[in-house]
PDB file of the backbone (N, CA, C, O) and the ligand in Angstrom, with CONECT records:
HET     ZN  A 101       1
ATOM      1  N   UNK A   1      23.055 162.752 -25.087  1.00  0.00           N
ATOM      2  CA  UNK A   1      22.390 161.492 -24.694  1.00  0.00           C
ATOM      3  C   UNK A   1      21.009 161.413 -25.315  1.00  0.00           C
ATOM      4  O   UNK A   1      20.617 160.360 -25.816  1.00  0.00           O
ATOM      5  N   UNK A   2      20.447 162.243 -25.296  1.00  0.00           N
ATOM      6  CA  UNK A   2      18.873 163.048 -25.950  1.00  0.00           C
ATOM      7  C   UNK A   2      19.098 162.120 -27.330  1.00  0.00           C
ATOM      8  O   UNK A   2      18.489 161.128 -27.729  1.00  0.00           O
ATOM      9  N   UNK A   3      20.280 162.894 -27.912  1.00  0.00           N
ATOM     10  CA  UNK A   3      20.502 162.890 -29.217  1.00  0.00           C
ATOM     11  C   UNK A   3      20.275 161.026 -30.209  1.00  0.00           C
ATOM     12  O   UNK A   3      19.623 160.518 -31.121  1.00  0.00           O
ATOM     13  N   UNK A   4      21.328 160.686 -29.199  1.00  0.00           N
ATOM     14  CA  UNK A   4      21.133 158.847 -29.090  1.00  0.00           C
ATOM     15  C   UNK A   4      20.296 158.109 -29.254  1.00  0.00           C
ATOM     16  O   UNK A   4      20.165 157.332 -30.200  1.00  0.00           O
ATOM     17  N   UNK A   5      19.223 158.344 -27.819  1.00  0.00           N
ATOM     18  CA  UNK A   5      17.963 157.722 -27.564  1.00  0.00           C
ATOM     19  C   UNK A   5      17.069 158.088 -28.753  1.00  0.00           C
ATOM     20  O   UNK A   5      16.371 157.166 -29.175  1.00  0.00           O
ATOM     21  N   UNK A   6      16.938 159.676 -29.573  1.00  0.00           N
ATOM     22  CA  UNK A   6      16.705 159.234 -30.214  1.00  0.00           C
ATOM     23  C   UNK A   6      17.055 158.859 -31.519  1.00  0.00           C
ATOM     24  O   UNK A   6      16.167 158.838 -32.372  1.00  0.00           O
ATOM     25  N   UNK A   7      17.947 158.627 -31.746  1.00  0.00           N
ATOM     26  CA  UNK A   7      18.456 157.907 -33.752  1.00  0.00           C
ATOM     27  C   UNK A   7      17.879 156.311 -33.039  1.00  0.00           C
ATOM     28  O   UNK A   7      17.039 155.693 -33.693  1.00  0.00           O
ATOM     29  N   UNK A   8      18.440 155.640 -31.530  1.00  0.00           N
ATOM     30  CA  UNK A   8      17.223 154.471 -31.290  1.00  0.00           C
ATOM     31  C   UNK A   8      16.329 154.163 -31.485  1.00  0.00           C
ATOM     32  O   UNK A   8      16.193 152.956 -31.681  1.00  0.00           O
ATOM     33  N   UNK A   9      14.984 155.167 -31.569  1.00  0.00           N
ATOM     34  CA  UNK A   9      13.930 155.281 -31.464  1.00  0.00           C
ATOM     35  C   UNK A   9      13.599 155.071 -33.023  1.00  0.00           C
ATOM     36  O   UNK A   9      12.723 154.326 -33.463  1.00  0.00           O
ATOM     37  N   UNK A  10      14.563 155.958 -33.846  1.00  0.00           N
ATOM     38  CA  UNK A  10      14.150 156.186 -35.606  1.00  0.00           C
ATOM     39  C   UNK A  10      14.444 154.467 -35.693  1.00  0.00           C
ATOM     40  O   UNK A  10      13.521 153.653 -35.658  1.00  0.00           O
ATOM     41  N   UNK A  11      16.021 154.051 -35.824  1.00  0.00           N
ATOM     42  CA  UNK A  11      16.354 152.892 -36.447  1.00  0.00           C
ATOM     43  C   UNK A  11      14.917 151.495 -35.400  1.00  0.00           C
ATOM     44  O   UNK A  11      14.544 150.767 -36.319  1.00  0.00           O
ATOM     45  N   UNK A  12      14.618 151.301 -34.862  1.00  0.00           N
ATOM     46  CA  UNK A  12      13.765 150.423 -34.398  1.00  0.00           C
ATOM     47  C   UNK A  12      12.445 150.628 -34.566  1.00  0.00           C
ATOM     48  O   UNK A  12      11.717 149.635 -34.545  1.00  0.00           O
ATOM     49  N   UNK A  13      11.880 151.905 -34.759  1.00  0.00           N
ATOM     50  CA  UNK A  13      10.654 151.893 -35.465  1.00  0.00           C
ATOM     51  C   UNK A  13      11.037 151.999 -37.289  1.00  0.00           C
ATOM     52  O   UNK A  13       9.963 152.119 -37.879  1.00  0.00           O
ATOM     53  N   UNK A  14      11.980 151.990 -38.076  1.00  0.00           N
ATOM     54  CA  UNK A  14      12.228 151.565 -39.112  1.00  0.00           C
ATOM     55  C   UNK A  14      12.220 150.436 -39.050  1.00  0.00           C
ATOM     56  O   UNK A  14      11.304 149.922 -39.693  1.00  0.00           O
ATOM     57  N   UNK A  15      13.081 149.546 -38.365  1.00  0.00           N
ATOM     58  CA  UNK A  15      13.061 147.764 -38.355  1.00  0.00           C
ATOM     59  C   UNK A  15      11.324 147.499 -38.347  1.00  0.00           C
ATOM     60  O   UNK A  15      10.576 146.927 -39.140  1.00  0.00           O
ATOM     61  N   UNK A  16      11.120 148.149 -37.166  1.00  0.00           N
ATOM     62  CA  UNK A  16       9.622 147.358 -36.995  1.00  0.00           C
ATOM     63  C   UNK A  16       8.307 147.670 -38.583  1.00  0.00           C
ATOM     64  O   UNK A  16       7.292 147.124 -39.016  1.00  0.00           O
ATOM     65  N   UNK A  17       9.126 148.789 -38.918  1.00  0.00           N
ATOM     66  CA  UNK A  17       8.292 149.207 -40.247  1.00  0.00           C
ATOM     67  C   UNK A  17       8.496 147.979 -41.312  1.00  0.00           C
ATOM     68  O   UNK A  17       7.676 147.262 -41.884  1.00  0.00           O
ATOM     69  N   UNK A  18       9.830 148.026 -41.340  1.00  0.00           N
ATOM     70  CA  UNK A  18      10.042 147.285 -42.126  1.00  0.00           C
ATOM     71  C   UNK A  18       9.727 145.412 -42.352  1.00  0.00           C
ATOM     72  O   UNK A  18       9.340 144.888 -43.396  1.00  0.00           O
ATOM     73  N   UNK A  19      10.016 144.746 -41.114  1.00  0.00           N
ATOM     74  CA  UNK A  19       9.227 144.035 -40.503  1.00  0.00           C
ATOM     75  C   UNK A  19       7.613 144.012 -40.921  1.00  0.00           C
ATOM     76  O   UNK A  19       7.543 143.107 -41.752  1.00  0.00           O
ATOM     77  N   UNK A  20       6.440 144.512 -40.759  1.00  0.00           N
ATOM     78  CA  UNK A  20       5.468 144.695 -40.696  1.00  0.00           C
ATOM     79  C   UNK A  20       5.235 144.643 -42.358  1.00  0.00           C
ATOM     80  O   UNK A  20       4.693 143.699 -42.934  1.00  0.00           O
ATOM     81  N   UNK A  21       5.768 145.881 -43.027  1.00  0.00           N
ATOM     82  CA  UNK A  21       5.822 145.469 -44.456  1.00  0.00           C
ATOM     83  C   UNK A  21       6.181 144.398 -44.983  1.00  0.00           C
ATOM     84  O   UNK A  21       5.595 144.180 -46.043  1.00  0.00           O
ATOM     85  N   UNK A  22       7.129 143.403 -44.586  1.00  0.00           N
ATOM     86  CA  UNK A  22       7.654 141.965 -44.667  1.00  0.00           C
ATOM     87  C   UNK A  22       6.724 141.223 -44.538  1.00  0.00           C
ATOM     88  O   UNK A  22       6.664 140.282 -45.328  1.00  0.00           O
ATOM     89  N   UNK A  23       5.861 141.341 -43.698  1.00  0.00           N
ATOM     90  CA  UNK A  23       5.325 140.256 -42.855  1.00  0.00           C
ATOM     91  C   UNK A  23       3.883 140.093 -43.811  1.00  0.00           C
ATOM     92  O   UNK A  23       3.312 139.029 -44.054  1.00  0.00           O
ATOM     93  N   UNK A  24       3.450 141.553 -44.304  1.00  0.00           N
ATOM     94  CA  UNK A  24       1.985 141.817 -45.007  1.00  0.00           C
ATOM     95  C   UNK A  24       2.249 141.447 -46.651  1.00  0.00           C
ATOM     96  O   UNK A  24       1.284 141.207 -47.376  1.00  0.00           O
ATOM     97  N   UNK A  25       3.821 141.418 -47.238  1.00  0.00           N
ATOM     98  CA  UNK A  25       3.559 141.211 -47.975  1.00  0.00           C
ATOM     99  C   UNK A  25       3.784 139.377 -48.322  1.00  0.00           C
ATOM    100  O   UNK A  25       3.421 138.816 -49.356  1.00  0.00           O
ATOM    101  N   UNK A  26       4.440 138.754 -47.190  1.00  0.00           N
ATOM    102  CA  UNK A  26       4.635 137.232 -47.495  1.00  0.00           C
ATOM    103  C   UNK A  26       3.112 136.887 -47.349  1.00  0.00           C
ATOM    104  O   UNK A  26       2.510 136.269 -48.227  1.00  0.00           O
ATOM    105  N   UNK A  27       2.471 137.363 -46.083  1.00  0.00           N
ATOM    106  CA  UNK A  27       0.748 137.100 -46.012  1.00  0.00           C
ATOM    107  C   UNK A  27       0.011 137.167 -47.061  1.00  0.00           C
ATOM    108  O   UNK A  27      -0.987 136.448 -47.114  1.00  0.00           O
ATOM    109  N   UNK A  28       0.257 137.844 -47.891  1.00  0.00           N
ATOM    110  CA  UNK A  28      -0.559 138.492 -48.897  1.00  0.00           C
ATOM    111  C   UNK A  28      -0.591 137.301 -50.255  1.00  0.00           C
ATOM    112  O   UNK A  28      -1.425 136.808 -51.014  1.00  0.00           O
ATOM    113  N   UNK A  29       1.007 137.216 -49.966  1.00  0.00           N
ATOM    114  CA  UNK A  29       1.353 135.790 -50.987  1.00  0.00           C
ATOM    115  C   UNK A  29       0.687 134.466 -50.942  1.00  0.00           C
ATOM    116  O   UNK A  29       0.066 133.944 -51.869  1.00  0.00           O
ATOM    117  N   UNK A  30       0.893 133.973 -49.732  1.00  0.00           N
ATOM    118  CA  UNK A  30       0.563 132.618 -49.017  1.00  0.00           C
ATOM    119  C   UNK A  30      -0.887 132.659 -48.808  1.00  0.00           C
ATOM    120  O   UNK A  30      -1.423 131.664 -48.319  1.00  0.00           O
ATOM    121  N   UNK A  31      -1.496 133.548 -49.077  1.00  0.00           N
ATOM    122  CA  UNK A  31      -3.297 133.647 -48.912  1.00  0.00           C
ATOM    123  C   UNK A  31      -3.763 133.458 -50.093  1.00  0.00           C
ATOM    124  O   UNK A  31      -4.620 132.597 -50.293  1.00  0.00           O
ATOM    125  N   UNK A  32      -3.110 134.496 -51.400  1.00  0.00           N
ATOM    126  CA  UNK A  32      -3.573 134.173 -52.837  1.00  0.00           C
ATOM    127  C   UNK A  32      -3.093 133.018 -53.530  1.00  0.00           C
ATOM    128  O   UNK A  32      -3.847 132.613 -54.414  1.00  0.00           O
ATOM    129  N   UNK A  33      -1.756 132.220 -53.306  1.00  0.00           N
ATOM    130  CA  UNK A  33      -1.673 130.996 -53.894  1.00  0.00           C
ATOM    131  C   UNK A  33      -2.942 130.069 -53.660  1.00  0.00           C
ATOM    132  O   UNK A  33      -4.000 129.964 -54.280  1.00  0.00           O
ATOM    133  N   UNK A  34      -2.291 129.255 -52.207  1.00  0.00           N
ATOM    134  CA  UNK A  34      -3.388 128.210 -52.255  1.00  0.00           C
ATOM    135  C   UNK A  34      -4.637 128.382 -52.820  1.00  0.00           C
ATOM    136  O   UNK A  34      -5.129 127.409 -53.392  1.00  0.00           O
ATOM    137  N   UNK A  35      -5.243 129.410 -52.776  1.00  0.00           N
ATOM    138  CA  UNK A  35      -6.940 129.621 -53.641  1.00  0.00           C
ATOM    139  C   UNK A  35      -6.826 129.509 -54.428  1.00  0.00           C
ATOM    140  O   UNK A  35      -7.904 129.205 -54.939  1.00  0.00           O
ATOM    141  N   UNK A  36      -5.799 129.557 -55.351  1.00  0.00           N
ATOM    142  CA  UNK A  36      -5.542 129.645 -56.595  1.00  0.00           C
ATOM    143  C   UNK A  36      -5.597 127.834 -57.254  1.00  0.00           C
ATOM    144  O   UNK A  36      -6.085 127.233 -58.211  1.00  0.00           O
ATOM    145  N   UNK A  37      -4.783 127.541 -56.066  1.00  0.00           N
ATOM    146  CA  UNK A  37      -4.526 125.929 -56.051  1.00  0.00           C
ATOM    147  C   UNK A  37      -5.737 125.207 -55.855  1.00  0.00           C
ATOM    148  O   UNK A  37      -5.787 124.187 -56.543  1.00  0.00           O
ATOM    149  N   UNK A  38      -6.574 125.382 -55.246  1.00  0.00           N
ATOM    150  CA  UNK A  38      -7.880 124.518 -54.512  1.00  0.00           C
ATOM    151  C   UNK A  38      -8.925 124.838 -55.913  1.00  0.00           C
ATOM    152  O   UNK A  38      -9.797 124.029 -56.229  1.00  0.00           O
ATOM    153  N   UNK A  39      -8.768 125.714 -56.435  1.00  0.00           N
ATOM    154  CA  UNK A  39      -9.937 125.782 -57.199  1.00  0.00           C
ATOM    155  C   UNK A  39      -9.364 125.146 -58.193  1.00  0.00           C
ATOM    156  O   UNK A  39     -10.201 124.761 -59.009  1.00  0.00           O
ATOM    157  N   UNK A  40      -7.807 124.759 -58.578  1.00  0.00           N
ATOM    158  CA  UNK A  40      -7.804 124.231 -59.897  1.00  0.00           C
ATOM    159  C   UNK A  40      -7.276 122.787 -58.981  1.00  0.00           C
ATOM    160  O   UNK A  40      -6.547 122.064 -59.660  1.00  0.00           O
ATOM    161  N   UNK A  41      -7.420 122.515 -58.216  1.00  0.00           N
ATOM    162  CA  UNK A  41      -7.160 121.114 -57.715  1.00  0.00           C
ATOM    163  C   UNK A  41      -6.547 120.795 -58.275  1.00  0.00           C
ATOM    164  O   UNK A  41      -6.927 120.027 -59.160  1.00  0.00           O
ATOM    165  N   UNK A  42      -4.981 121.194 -58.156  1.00  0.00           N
ATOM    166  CA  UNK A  42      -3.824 120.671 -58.204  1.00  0.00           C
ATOM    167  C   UNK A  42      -2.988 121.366 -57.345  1.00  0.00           C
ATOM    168  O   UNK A  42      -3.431 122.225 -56.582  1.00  0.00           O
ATOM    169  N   UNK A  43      -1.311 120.939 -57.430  1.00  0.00           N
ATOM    170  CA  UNK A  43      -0.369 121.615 -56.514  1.00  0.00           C
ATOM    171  C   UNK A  43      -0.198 122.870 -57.549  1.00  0.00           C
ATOM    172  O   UNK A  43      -0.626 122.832 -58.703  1.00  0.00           O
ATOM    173  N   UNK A  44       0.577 124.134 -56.900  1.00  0.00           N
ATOM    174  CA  UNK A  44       1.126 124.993 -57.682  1.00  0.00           C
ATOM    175  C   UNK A  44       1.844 124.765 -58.524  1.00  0.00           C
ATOM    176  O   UNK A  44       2.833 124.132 -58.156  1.00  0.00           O
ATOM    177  N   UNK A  45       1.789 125.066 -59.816  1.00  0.00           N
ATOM    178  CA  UNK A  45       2.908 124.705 -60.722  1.00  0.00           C
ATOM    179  C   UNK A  45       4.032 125.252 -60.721  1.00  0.00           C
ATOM    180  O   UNK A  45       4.967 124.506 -61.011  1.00  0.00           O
ATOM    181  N   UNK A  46       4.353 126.675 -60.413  1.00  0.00           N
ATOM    182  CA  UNK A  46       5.468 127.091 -60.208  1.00  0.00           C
ATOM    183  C   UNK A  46       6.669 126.635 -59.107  1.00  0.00           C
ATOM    184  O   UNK A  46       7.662 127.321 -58.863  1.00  0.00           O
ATOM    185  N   UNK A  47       6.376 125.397 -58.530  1.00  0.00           N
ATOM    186  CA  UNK A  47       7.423 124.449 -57.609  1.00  0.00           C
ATOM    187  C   UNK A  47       7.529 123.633 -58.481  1.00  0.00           C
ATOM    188  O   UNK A  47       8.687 123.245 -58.329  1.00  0.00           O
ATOM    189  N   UNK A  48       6.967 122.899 -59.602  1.00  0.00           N
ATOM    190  CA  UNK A  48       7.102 121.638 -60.565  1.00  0.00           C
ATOM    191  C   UNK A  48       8.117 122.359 -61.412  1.00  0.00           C
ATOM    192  O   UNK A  48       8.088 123.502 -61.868  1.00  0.00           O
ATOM    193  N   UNK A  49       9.032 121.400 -61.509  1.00  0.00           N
ATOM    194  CA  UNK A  49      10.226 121.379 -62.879  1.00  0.00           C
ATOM    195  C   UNK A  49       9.769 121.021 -64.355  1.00  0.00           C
ATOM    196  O   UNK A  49       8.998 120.131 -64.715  1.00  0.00           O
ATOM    197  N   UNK A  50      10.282 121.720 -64.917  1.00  0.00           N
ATOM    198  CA  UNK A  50       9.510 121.419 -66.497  1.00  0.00           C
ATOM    199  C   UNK A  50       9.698 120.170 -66.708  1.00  0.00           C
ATOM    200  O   UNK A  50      10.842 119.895 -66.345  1.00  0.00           O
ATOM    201  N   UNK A  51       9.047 119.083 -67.196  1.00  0.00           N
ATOM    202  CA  UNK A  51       9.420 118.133 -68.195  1.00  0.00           C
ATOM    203  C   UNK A  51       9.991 117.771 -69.709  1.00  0.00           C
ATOM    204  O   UNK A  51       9.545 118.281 -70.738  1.00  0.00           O
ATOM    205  N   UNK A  52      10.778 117.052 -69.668  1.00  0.00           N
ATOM    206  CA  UNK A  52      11.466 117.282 -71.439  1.00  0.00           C
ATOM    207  C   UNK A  52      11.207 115.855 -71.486  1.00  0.00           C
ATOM    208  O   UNK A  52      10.899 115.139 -70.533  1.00  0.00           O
ATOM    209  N   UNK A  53      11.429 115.384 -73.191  1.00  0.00           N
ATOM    210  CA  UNK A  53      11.418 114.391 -73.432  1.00  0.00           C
ATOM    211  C   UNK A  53      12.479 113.953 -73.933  1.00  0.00           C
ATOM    212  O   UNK A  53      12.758 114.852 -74.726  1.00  0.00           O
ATOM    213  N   UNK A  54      13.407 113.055 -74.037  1.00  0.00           N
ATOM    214  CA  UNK A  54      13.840 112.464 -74.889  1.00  0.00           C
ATOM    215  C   UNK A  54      13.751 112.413 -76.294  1.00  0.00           C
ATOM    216  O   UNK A  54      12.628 112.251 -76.771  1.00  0.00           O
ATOM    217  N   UNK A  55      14.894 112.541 -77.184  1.00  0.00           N
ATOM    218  CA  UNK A  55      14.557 112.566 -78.417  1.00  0.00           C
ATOM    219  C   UNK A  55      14.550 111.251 -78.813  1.00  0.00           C
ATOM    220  O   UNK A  55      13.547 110.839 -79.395  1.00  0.00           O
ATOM    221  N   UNK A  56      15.578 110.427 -78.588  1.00  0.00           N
ATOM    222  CA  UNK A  56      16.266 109.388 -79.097  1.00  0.00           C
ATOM    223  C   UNK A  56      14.819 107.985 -78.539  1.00  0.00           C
ATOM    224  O   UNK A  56      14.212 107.103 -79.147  1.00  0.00           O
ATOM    225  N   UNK A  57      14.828 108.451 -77.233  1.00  0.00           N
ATOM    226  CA  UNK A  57      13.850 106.667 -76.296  1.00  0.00           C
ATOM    227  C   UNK A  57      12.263 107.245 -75.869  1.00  0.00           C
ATOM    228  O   UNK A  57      11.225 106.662 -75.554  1.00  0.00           O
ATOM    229  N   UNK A  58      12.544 108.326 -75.990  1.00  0.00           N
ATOM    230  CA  UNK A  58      11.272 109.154 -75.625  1.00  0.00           C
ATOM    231  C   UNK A  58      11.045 109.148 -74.261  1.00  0.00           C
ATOM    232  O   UNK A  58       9.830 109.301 -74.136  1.00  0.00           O
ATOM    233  N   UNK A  59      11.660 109.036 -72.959  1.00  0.00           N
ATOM    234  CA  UNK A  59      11.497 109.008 -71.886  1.00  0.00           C
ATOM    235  C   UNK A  59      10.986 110.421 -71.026  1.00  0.00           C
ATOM    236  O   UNK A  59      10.920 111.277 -71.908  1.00  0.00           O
ATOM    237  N   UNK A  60      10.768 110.777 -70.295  1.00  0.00           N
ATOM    238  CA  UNK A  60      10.344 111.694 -69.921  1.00  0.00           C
ATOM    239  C   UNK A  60      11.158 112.181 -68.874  1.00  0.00           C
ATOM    240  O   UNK A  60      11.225 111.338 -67.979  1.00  0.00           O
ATOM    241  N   UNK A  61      12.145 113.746 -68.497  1.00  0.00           N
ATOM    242  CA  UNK A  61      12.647 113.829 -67.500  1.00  0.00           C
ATOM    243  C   UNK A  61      12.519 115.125 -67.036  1.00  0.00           C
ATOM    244  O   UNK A  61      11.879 115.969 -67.662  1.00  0.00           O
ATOM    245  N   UNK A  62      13.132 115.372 -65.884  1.00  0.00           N
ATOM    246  CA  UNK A  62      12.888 116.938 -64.985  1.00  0.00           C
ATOM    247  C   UNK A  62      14.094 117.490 -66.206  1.00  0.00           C
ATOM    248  O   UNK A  62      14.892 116.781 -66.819  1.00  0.00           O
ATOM    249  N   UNK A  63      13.926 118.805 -66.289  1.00  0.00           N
ATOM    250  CA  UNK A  63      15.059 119.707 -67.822  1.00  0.00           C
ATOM    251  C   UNK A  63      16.376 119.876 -67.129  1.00  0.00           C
ATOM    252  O   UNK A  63      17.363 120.226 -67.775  1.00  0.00           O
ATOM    253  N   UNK A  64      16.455 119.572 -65.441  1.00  0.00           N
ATOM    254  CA  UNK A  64      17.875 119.806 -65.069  1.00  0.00           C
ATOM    255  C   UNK A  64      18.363 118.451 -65.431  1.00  0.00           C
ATOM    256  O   UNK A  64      19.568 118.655 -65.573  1.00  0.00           O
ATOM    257  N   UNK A  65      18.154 117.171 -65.669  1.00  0.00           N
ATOM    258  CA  UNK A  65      18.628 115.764 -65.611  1.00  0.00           C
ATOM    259  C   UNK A  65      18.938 115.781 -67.122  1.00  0.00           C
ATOM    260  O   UNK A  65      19.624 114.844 -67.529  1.00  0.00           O
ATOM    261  N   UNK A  66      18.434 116.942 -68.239  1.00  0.00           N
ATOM    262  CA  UNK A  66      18.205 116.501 -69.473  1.00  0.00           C
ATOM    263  C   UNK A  66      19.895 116.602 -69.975  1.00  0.00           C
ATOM    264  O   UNK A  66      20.665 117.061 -69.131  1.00  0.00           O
ATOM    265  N   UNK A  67      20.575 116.114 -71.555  1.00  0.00           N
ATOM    266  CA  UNK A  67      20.775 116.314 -72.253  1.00  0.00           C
ATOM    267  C   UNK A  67      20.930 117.418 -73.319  1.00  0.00           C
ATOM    268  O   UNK A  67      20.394 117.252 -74.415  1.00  0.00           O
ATOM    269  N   UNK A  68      21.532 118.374 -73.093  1.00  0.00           N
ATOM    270  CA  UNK A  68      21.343 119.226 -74.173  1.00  0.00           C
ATOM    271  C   UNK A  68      21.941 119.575 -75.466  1.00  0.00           C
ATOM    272  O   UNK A  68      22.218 120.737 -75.170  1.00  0.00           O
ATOM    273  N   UNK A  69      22.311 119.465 -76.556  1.00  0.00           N
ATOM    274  CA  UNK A  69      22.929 119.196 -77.394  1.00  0.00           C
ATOM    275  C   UNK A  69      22.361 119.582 -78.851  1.00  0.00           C
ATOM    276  O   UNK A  69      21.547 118.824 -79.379  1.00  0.00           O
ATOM    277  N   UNK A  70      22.795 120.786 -79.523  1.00  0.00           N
ATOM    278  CA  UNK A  70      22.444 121.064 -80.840  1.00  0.00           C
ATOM    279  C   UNK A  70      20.589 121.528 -81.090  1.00  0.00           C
ATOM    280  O   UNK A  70      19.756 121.327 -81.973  1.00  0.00           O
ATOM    281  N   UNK A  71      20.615 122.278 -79.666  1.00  0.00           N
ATOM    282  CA  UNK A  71      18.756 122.323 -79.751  1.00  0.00           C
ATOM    283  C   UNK A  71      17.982 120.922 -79.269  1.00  0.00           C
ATOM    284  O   UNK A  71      16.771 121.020 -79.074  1.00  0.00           O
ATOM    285  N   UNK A  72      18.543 119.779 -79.092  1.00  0.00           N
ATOM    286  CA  UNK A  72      18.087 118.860 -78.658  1.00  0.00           C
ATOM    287  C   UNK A  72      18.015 118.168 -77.822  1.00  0.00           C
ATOM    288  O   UNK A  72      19.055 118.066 -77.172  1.00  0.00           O
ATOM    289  N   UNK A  73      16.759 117.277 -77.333  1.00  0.00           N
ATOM    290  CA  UNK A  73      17.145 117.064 -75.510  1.00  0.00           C
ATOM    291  C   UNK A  73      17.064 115.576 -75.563  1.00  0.00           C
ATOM    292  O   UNK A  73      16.192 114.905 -76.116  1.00  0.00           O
ATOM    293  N   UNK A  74      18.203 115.128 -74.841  1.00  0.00           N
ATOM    294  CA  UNK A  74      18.077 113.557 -74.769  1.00  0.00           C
ATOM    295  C   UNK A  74      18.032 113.198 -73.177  1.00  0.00           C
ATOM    296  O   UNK A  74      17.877 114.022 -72.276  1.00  0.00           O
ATOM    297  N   UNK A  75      18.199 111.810 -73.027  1.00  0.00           N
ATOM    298  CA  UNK A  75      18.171 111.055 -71.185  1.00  0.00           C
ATOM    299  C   UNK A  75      19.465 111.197 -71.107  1.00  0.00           C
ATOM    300  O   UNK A  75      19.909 111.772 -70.113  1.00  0.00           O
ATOM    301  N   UNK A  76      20.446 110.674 -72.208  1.00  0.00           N
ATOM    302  CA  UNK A  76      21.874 110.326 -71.615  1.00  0.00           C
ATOM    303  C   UNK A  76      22.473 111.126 -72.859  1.00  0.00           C
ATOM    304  O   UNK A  76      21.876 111.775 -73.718  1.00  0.00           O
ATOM    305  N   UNK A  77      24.065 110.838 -72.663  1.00  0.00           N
ATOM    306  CA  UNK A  77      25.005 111.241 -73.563  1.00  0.00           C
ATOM    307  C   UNK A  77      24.895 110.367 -74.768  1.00  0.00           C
ATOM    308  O   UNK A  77      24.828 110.716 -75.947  1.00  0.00           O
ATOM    309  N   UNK A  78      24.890 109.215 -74.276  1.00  0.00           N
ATOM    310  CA  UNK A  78      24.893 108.060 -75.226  1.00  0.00           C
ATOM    311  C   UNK A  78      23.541 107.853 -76.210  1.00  0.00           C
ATOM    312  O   UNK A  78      23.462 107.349 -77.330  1.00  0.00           O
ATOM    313  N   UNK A  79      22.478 108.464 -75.316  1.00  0.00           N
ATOM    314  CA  UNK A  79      21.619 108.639 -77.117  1.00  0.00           C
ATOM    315  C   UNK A  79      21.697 110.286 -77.659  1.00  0.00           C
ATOM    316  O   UNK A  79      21.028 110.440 -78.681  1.00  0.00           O
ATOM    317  N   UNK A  80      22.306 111.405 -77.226  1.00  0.00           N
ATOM    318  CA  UNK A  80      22.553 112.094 -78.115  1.00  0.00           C
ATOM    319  C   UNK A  80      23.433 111.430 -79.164  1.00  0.00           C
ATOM    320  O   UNK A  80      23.052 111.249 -80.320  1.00  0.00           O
ATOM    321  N   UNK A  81      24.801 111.027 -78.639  1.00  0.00           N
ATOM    322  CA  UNK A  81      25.374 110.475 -80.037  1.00  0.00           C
ATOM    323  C   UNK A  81      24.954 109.705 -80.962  1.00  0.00           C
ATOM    324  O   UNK A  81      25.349 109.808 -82.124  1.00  0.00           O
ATOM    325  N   UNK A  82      23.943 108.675 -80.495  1.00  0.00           N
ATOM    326  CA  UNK A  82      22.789 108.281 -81.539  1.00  0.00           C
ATOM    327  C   UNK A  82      21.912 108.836 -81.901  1.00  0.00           C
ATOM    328  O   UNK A  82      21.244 108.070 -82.595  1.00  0.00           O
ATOM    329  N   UNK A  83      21.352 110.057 -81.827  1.00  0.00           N
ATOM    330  CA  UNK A  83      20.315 110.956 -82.403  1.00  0.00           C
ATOM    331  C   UNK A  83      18.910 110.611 -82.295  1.00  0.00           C
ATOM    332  O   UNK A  83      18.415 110.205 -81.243  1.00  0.00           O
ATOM    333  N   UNK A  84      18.228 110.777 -83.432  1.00  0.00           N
ATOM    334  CA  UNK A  84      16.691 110.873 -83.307  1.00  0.00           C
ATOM    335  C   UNK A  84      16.895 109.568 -83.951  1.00  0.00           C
ATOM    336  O   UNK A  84      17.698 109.179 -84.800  1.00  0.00           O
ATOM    337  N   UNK A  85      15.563 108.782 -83.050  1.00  0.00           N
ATOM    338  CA  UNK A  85      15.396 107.240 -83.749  1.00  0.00           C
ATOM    339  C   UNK A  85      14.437 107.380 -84.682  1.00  0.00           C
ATOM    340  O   UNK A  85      13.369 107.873 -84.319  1.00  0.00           O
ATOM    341  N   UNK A  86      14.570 107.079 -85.725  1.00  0.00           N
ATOM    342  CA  UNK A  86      13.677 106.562 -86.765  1.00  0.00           C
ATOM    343  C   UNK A  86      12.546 106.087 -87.133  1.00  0.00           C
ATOM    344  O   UNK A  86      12.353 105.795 -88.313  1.00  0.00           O
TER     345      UNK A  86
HETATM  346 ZN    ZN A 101      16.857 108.499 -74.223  1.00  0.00          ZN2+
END
């Protein structure tokens, strides 16, 4: 019974270790962003999606919405098959 109570004792002061290490290192995160953010007065960039452009209309889009095709990024299907405008 000895024996039990304690492997209890190990596995729950491991959780709580582990826990605690969890907890210091998300803190640690969420303290150095925003400062990071306020002094360059903007949002973090690493939540912003890249922007691409259009080859064909030149539009501007997030790189998951893009076109990809032969190294090249278009809005739609329909101006890759028309290519680069002139
Ligand atoms: Zn386009």
């Amino acid at each position: 019974m000895g024996k039990v109570l304690f492997w209890i004792v190990i596995i729950i002061g491991a959780l709580l270790l582990i826990r605690i290490v969890a907890s210091y290192n998300a803190r640690e995160q969420s303290d150095s962003r925003p400062k990071q953010a306020k002094k360059r007065g903007a949002p973090p960039v690493e939540h912003a999606e890249a922007m691409v452009r259009c080859e064909h209309c030149g539009i501007h889009m997030p790189r998951s919405e893009a076109v990809l095709s032969d190294g090249h990024i278009w809005c739609s299907t329909e101006h890759a098959k028309l290519g680069v405008r002139q």
